[in-house]
C-alpha positions as CSV (number, residue, x, y, z in Angstrom):
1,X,-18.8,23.4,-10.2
2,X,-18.8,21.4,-6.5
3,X,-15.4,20.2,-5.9
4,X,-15.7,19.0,-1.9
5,X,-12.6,19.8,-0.3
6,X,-12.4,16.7,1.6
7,X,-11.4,14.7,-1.4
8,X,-8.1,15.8,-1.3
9,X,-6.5,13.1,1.5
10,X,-3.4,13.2,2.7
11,X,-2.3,10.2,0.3
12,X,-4.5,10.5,-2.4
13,X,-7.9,12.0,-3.6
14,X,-10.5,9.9,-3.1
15,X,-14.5,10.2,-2.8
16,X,-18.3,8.9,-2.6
17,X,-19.3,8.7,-6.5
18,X,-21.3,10.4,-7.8
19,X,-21.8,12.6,-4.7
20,X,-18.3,13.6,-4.1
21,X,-16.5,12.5,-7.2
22,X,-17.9,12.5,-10.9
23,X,-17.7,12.7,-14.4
24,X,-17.9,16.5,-14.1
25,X,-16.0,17.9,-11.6
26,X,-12.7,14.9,-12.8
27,X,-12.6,17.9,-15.4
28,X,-11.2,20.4,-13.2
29,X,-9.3,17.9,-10.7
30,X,-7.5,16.6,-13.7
31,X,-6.6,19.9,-15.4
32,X,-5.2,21.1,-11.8
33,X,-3.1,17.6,-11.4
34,X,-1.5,18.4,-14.9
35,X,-0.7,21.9,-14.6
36,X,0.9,20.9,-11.5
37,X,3.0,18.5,-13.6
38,X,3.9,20.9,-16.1
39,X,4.9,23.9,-13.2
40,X,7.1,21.0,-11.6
41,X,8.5,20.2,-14.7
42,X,9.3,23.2,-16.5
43,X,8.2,22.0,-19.8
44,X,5.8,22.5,-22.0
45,X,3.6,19.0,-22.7
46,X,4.0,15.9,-20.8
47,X,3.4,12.3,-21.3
48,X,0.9,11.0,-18.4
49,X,0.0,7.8,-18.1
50,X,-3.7,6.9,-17.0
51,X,-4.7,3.7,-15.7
52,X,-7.7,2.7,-14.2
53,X,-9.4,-0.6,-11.9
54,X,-12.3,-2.3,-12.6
55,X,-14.6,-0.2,-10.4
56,X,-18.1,0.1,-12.2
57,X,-17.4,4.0,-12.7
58,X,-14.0,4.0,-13.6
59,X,-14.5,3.5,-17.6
60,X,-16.5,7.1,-17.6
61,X,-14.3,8.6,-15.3
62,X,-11.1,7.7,-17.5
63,X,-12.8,8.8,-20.8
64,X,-13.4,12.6,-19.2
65,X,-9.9,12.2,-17.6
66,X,-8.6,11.3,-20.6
67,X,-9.7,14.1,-22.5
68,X,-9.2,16.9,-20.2
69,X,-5.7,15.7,-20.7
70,X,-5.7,15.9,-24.3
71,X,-7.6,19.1,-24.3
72,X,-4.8,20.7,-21.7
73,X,-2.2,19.0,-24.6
74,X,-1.1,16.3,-22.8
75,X,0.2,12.8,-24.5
76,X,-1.9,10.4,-22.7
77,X,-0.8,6.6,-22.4
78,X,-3.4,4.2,-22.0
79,X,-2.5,1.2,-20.1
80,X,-6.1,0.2,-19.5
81,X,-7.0,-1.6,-16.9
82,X,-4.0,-2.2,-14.1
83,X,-3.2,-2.5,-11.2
84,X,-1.5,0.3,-8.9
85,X,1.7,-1.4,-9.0
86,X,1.4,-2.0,-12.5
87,X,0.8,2.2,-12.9
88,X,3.8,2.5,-10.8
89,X,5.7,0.2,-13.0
90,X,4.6,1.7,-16.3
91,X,5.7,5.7,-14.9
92,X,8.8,4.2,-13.9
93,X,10.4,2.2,-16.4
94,X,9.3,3.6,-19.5
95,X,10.2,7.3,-18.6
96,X,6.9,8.9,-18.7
97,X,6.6,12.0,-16.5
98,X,4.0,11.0,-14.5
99,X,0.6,9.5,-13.8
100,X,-3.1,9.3,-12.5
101,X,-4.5,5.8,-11.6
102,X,-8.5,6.3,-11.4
103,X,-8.9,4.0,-8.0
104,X,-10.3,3.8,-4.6
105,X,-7.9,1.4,-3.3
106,X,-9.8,-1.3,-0.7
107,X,-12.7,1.1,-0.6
108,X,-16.3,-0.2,-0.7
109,X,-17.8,-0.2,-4.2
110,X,-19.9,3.3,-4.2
111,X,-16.1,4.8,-4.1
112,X,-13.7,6.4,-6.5
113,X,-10.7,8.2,-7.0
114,X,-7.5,9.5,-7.7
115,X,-3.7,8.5,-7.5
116,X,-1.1,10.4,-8.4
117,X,2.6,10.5,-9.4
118,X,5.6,12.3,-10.7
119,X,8.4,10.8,-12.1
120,X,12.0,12.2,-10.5
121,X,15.5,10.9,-10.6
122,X,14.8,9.4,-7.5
123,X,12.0,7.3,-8.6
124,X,8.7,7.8,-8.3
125,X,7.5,10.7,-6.6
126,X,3.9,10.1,-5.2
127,X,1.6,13.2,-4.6
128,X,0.2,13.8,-1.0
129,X,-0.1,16.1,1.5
130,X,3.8,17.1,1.9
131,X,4.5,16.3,-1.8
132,X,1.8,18.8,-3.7
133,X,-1.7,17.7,-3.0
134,X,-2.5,21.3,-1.5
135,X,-1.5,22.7,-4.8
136,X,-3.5,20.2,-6.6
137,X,-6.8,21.2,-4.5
138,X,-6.0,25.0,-5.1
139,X,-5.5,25.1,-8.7
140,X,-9.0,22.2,-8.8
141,X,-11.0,24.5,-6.4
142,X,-10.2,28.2,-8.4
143,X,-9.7,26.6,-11.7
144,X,-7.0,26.5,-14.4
145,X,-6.5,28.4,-17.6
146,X,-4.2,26.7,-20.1
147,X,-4.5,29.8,-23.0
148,X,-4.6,28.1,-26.5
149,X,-2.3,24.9,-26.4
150,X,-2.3,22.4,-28.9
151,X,-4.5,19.4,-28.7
152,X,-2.7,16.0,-27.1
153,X,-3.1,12.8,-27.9
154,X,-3.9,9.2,-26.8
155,X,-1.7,6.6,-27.1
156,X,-2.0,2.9,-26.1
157,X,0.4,0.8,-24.6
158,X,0.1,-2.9,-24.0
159,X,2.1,-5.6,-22.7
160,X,3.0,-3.6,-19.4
161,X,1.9,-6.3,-17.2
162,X,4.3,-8.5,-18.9
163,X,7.3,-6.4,-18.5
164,X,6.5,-6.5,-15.2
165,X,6.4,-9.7,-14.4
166,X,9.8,-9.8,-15.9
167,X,11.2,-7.1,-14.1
168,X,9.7,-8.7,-10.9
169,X,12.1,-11.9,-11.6
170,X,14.7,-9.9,-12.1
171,X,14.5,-8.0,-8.7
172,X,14.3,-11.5,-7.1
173,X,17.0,-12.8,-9.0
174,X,14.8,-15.3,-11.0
175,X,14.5,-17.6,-8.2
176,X,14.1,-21.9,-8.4
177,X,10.9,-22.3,-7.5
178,X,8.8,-25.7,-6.7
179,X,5.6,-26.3,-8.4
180,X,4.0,-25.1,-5.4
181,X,-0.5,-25.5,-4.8
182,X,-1.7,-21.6,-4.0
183,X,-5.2,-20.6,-3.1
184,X,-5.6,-16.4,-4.0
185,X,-8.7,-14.6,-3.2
186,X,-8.6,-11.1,-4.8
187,X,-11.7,-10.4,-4.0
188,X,-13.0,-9.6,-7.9
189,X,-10.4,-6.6,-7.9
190,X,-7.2,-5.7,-9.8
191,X,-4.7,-8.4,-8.0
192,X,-6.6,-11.1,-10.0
193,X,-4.8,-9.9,-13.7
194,X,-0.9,-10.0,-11.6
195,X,-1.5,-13.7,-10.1
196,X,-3.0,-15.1,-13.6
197,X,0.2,-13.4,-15.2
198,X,3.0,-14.2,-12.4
199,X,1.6,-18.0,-11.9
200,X,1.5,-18.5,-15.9
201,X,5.2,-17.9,-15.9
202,X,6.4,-19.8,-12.5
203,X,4.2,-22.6,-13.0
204,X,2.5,-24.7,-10.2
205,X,-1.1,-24.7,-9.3
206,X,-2.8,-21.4,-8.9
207,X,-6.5,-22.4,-7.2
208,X,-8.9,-19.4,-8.0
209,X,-11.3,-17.8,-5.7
210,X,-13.1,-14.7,-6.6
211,X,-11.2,-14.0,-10.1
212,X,-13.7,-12.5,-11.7
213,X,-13.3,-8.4,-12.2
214,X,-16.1,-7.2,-10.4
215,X,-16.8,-3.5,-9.4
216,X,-19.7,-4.5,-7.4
217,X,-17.6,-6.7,-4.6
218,X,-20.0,-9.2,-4.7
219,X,-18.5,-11.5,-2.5
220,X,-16.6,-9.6,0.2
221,X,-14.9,-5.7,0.3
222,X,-11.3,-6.0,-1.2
223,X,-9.7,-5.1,2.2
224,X,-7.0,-7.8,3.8
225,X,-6.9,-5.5,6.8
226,X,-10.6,-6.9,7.6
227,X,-9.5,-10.1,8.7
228,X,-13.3,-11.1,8.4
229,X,-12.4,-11.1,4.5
230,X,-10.2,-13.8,4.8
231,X,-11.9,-16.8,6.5
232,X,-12.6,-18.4,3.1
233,X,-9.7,-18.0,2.0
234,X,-8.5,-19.3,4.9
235,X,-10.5,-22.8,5.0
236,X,-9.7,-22.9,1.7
237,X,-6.3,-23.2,1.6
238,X,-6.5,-26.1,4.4
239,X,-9.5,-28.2,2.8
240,X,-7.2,-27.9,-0.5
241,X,-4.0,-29.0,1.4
242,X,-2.4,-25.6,0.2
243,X,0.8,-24.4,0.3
244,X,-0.4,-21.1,1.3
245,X,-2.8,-18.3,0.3
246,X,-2.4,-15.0,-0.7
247,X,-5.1,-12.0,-0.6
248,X,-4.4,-8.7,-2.1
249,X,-6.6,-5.4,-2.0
250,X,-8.4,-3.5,-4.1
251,X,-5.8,-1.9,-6.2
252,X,-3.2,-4.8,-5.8
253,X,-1.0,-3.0,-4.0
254,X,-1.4,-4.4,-0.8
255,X,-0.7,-8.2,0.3
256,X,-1.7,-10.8,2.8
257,X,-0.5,-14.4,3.2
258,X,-1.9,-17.4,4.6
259,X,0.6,-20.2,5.8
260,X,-0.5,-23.5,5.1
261,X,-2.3,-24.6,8.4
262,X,-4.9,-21.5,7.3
263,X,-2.9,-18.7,9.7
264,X,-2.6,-15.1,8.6
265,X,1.0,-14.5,8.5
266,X,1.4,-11.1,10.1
267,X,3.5,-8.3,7.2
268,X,6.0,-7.8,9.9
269,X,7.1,-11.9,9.6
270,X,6.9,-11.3,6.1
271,X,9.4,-8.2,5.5
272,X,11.7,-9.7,8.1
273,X,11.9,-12.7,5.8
274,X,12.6,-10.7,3.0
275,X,15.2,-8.6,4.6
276,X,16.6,-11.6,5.8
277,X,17.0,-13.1,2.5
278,X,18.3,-10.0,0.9
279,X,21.1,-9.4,3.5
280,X,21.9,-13.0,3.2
281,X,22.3,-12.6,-0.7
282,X,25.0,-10.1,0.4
283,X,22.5,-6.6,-0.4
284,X,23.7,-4.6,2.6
285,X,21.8,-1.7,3.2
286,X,18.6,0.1,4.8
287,X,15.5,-2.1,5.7
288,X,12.5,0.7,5.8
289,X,9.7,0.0,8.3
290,X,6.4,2.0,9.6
291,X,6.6,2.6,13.2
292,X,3.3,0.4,14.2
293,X,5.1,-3.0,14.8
294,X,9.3,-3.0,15.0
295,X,10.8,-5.0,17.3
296,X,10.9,-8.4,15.2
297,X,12.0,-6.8,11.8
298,X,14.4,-4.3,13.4
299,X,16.0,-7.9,15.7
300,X,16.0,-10.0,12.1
301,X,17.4,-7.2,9.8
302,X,20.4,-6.1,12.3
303,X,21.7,-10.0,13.0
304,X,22.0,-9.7,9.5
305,X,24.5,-6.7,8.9
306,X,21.5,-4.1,8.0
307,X,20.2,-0.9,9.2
308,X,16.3,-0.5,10.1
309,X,15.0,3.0,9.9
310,X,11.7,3.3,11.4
311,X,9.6,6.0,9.5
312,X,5.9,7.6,9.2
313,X,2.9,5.5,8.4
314,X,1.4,6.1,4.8
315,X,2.5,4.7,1.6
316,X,3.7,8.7,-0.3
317,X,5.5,9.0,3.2
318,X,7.6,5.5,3.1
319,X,8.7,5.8,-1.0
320,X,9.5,9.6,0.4
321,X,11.9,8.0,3.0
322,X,12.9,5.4,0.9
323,X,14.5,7.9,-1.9
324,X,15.9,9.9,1.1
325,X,17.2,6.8,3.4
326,X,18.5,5.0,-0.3
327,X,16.6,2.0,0.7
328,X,16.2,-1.8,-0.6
329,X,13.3,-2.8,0.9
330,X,10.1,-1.5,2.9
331,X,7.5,-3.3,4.7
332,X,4.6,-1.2,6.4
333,X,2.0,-2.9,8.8
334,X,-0.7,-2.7,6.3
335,X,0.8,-5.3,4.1
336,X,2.1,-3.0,1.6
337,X,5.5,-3.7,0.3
338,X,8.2,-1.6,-1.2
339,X,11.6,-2.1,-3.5
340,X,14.5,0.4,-3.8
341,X,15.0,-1.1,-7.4
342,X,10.8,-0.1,-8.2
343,X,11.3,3.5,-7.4
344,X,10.4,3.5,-4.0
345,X,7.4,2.1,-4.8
346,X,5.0,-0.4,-4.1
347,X,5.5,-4.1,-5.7
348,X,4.3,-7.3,-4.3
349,X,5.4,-9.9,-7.1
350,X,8.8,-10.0,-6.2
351,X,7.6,-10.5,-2.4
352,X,5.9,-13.5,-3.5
353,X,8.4,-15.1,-5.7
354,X,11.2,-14.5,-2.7
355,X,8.5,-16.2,0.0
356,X,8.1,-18.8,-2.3
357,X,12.4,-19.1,-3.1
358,X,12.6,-19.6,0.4
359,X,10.2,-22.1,1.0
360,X,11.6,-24.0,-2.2
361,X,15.0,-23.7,-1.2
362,X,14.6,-24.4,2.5
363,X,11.6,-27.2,2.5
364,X,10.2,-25.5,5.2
365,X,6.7,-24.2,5.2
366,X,5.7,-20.6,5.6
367,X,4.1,-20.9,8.9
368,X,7.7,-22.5,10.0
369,X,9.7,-19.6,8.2
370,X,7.5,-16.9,10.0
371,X,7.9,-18.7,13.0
372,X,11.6,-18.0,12.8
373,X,12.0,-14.7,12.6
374,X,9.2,-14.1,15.1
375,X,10.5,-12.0,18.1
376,X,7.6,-10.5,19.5
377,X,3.8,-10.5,19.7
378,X,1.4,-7.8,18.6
379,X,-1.8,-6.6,19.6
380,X,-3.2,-5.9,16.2
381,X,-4.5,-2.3,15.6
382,X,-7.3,-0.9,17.8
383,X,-9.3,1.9,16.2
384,X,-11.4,4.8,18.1
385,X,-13.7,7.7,16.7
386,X,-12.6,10.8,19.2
387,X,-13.2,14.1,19.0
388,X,-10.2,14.7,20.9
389,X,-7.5,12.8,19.9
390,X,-4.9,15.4,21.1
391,X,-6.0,15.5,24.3
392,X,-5.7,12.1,24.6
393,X,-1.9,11.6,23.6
394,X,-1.2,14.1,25.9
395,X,-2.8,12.1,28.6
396,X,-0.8,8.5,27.7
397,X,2.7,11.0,26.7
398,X,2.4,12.0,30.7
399,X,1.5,8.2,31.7
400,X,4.4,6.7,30.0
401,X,6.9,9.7,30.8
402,X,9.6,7.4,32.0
403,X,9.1,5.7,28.2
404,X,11.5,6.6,25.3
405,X,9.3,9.2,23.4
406,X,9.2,10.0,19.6
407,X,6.7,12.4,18.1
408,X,7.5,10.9,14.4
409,X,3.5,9.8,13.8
410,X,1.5,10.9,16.5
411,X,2.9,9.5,19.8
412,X,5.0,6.1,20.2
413,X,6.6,5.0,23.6
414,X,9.0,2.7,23.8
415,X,10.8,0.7,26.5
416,X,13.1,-2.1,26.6
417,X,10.3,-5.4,26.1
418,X,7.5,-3.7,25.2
419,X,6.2,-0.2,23.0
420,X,3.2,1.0,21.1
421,X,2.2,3.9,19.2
422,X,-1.1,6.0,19.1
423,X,-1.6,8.0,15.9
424,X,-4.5,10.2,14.4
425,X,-5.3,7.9,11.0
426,X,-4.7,10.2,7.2
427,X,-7.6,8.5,6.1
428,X,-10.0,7.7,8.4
429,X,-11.8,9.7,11.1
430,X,-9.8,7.6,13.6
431,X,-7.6,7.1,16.6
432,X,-5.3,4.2,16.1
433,X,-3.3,2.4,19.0
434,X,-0.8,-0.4,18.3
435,X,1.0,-2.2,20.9
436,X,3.9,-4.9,20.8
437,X,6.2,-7.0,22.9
438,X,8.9,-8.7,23.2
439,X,8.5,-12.7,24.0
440,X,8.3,-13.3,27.7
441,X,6.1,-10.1,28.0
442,X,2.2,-10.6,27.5
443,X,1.1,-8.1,24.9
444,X,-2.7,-8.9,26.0
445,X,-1.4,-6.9,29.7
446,X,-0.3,-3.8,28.3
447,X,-3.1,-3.7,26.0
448,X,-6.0,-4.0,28.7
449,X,-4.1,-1.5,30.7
450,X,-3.4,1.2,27.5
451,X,-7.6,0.7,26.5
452,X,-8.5,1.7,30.0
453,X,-6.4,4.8,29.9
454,X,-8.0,5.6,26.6
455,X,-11.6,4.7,27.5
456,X,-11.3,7.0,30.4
457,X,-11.0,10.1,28.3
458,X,-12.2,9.2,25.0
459,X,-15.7,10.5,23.4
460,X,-16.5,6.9,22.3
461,X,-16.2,3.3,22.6
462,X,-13.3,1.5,20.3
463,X,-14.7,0.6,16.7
464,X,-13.1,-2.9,17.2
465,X,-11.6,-4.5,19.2
């Protein structure tokens, strides 16, 4: 049976379907993911929860996942269609042992795949390259033999979205909140089924674009990160007179807002708000960031009484550091968002209801409120396809020598008003460079100088600029 090796990703396993990823070869990937499951936790049968998105070959693929489970004797629990936050949610706080969400994330349509998770007693435990996807791919690629075991069995459980709405008000301390006018654009994916739930329960006036579950994409890819997906959204939330807008990805698990003039509001504003706020409400602790953009997070989150700890890019790698660092809160670049109190893992809905606390509580709109904790400026990532992306770190490590170095993720120099890092992507064939400053120094400078550096040893031009 053709498994292709490159499925298994550093964060996930994830393919073209049918090419790469199918209803036959799920078989074996599934059987490997659950007697890795039952090797990690000694036992005998486990209850797995299996959710799926609304991709158009998800419902077969979860019907052959679902009963290579119950074959292998597993307890199944069907949440049906959710989001990956949702998944999260359902592992965590109903004590199943773990769980495979059939997604592809912000990947085009003709995608599909797998994401994976263990429950520990530090929280969720998400399966990647450090954490047991080399296992996985092992036992999938030479195949597993269970012996007779006793069927399984599939159970449903409803109402999970609801609990976690609820437990989303209760992280954010079930906040006053104005009967505020937001524009979402979830891009006929899985965020569309949170908003409808969350907005039904705050109230206020939830304008709809692109609502409709649509494994097709018929409108735009489900990726925030392409800021070309957002211009509607955008326009819309000024020709509405908006209070802002908010665009998540594929899976849900990722999150970008729009102030109210139509402005992206970068995720680095948007977690120093949010540490700010929970350091004010007297939560010391550790504020996790990845180490693309942190001089206006770490700036916010220390005049506040907390500790920043930069760590790797990659969502398995920041719920890792969060268990280990004890953290309350995590912001990465990409927009995804993380809670101590969630497991370590991701979980935009209290994000929201905070942003929108603040702007009730404060009267100030979220352009204003991002413009307040705003310290420096950033260059946005820049993406090459090299052939030779260690050569190239070498050449900008020897550049920058009189830099602060850290080999954390790749390469990142830093000096006193200005830094970026330069890191091989886990998902991508790609180079990626990320440059900030500090106000008074022009961001635009050190990028020009950085690209020519690059350009004069890489293979190809940048993919964007």
């Amino acid at each position: 049976m053709d498994i292709p090796g490159g499925i298994f990703k550093s964060y996930d396993i994830r393919g073209i379907y049918p090419d790469e990823i199918n209803e036959e070869n799920i078989v074996p990937i599934v059987r490997a993911i659950y007697k890795f499951f039952l090797d990690s936790a000694g036992k005998n049968s486990l209850k797995i929860v299996l959710g799926r998105d609304m991709r158009i070959s998800s419902p077969s693929l979860f019907e052959k996942a679902s009963q290579a489970l119950v074959e292998a004797g597993a307890e199944v629990i069907d949440i049906g269609l959710s989001s990956t936050p949702t998944f999260y949610f359902a592992v965590l706080n109903y004590s199943y042992d773990g769980g495979i969400q059939i997604s592809a994330s912000h990947n085009p349509k003709e995608y599909n795949g797998l994401k994976i998770v263990r429950r520990t007693s530090d929280g969720i435990l998400k399966i990647g390259a450090n954490t047991g996807m080399h296992e996985i791919k092992k036992l999938a690629l030479e195949g597993v033999d269970f012996g007779p075991v006793e069927k399984g069995k599939i159970t449903k459980h409803d109402g999970v979205l609801a609990d976690e709405v609820q437990n989303s008000l209760n992280i954010s301390h079930h906040p006053q909140i104005k009967p505020f006018k937001v524009v979402a654009d979830p891009a006929n994916a899985m965020g569309a089924l949170y908003l409808m739930q969350l907005f039904k329960e705050i109230g206020g006036e939830l304008v709809k674009m692109n609502f409709e579950l649509d494994g097709t994409f018929p409108v735009h890819q489900p990726d925030p990160l392409q800021f070309d997906t957002l211009k509607d959204l955008q326009k819309r939330v000024v020709s509405e007179g908006a209070n802002l807008g908010l665009a998540p990805d594929g899976d849900a698990d990722r999150l970008y807002f729009i102030d109210e003039k139509g402005g992206i509001v970068l995720p680095s504003s948007i977690t120093s708000l949010v540490a700010r706020e929970l350091l004010q409400q007297g939560m010391g602790g550790k504020i996790l960031v990845d180490l693309k953009y942190v001089f206006t997070p770490k700036k916010n989150v220390e005049d506040f009484g907390g500790e920043l700890v930069v760590c790797k890019t990659g969502h398995s790698n920041i719920t890792e550091a969060m268990h280990k660092n004890a953290g309350l809160f995590a912001g990465e670049a990409s927009g995804h968002f993380y809670w101590g109190a969630t497991g370590g893992a991701e979980s935009p809905m209290p994000v929201i209801l905070m942003i929108l606390s603040m702007m009730s509580k404060t009267g100030k709109p979220l352009s204003a409120l991002a413009q307040e904790v705003r310290t420096s400026d950033e260059s946005g990532e820049i993406n090459y396809k090299v052939q030779n992306a260690s050569e190239i770190m070498e050449k900008l490590k020897e550049h920058y020598h009189d830099g602060e170095f850290s080999d954390l993720d790749g390469i990142a120099i830093n000096y006193p008003d200005w830094r970026f890092s330069l890191r091989s992507s886990n998902t991508e064939p790609l180079l990626r460079l990320n440059i900030e400053a500090h106000k008074g120094m022009d961001v635009n400078v050190k990028r020009k100088e950085i690209v020519e550096l690059i350009e004069k040893h890489a293979v190809t031009e940048p993919l964007q600029k």
